[in-house]
N, C-alpha and C positions, 0 to 999 in steps of 0.2 A: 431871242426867239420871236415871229413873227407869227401873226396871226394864223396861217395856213398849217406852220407846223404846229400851234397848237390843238387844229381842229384834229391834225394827222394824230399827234398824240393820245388824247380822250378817244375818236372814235378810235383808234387800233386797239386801243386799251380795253373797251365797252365792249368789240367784235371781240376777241381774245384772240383762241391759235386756230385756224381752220384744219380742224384735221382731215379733211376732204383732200382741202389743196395738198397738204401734208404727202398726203397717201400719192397723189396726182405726179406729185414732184421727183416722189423714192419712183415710180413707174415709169415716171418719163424718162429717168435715168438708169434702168436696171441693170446697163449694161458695166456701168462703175460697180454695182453692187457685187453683180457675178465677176468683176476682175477683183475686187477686193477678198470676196471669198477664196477667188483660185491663191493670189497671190500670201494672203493668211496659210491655208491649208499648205503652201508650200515653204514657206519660209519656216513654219512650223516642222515638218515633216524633214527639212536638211538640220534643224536645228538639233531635232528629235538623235536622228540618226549618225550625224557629225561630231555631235560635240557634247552628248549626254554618254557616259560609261553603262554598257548592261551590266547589270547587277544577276546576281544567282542565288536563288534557296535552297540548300541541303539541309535534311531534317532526321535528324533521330531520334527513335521512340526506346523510354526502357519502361518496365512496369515494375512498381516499387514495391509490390512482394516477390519473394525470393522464391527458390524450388521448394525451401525449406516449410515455408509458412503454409498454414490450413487458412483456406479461407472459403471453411464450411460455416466457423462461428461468427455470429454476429457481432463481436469485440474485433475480429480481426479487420472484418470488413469497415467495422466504423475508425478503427485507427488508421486503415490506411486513407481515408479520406483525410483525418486530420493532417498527416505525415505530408501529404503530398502539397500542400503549402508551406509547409519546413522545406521540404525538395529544392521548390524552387528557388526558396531563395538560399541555399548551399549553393544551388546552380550558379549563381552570379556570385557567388562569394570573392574577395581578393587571392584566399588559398587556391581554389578551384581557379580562377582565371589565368593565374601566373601559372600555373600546372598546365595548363592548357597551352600558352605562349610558350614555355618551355618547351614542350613534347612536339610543338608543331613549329617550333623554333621561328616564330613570328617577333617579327619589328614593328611591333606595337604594344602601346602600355595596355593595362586591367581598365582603364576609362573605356579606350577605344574598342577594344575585342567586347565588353560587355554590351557597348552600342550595338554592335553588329549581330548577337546572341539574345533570339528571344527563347522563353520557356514555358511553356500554356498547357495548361489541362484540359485534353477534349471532352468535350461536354461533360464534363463532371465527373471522369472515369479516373480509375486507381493508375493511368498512366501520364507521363510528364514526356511533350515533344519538345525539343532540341532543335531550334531551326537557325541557321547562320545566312547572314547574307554577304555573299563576297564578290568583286569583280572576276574573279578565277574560280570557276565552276568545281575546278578539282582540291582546291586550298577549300572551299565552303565546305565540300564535303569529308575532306579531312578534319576539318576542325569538329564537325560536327559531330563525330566520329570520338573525337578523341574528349571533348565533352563530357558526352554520355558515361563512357568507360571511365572517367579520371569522378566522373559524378557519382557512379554506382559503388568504386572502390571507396568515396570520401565518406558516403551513407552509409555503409558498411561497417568503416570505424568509429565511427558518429554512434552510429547503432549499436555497435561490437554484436554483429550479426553479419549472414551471407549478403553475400551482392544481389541488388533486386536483377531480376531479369530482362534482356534484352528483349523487343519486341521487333524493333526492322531498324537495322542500319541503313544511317545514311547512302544517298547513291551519288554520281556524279549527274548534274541537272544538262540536260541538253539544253534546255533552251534560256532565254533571260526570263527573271520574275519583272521585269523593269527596264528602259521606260516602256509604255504601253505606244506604239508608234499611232495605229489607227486611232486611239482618243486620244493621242494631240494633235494630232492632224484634224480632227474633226474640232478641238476645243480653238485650233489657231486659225479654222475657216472661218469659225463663228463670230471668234472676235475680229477678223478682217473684213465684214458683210457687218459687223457692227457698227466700226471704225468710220466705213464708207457712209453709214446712213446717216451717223450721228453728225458727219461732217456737212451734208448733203440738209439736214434740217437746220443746223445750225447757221449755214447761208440762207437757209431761205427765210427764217426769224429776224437774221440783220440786214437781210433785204426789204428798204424802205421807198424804192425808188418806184414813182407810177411811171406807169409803161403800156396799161390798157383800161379799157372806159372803162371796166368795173371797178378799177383802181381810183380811176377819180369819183365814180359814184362812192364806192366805200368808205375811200378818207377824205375825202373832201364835201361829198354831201351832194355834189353838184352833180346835174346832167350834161351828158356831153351831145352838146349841139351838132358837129362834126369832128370829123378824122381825117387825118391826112396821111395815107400810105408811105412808108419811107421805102426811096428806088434807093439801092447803093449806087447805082451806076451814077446816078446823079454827083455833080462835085460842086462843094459853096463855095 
């Protein structure tokens, strides 16, 4: 290392990163910016659309007292609170899921249907949803379907009491729960206007070459006496 690159060295080091020029550099180039946003946002958006499966939610509701049960008393109401975390987890039972595969005569193990089956108590209430997510809008809601029903008959015996009551059967879902097209098309702009800047600073940090007099004043310390225009027409 020779003395010049040393002064290069210390003084870049002491100046740091100008975020001026920084800023300067991502502007003098915007136009890479917005091709990398278009080209993110699209690449994302075929990705999205090509070669991600839409997914479906069907959902059914039962409510775990029966026609049978009073629930003007205060014991009844407070057991059904308890009960309804026993519920759920009958829901997911191996009994309950092979019953389920069975009746909807599904090619898939109690692993994989349980993945696909959630069970959630809305805000705190005496009722348990049934929500299935399938690539076939009419299979989710079948299954959903038959959940519920295979779940209110297993609480039943569980109970040796009536079956709780249904509150809305599952339907068939028009549309997809998943993927979301417009947030990944916006998540794959972002990181292609990333991609672009990130590449765009990282040239211009490992760019050490001078090339104008504030360059030599900067790292070298020195004044520049004169300039000499470069003509390309010119040939050495």
């Amino acid at each position: 290392m020779n003395e010049n690159d040393r002064i290069i060295e210390q003084d870049g080091f002491a100046d740091g990163i100008d975020l001026v020029e920084m800023g300067l550099v991502l502007l003098h180039h915007w136009w890479m910016l917005v091709i990398g946003l278009l080209i993110g946002g699209l690449l994302a958006g075929c990705y999205t659309v090509f070669a991600i499966t839409p997914m479906y939610k069907a959902s059914s509701t039962i409510y775990i007292f029966n026609k049978t049960t009073s629930i003007t008393s205060l014991s009844d109401i407070q057991l059904g609170s308890q009960l309804t975390v026993d519920f759920q987890i009958i829901a997911k039972s191996r009994e309950v899921l092979e019953a389920v595969i069975e009746d909807c005569d599904l090619k898939m193990s109690p692993g994989s249907l349980s993945g696909s089956l959630s069970v959630t108590n809305p805000a705190d209430s005496h009722m348990l949803t049934i929500t299935v997510t399938n690539s076939n809008p009419e299979l989710a809601a079948r299954i959903a379907n038959s959940a519920a029903d295979i779940l209110r008959q297993q609480v039943a015996d569980i109970m040796n009491t009536d079956k709780p009551s249904t509150v809305e059967r599952a339907v068939v879902p028009t549309s997809p729960s998943s993927p979301n097209v417009t947030r990944n098309i916006e998540m794959g702009a972002l990181i292609g206007i990333a991609a672009v800047a990130a590449f765009l600073i990282i040239r211009f940090l490992m760019d050490d070459t001078i090339s104008t007099e504030e360059d030599v004043r900067k790292y070298l310390g020195l004044n520049t006496l004169a300039s000499i225009p470069y003509d390309k027409s010119l040939k050495l």
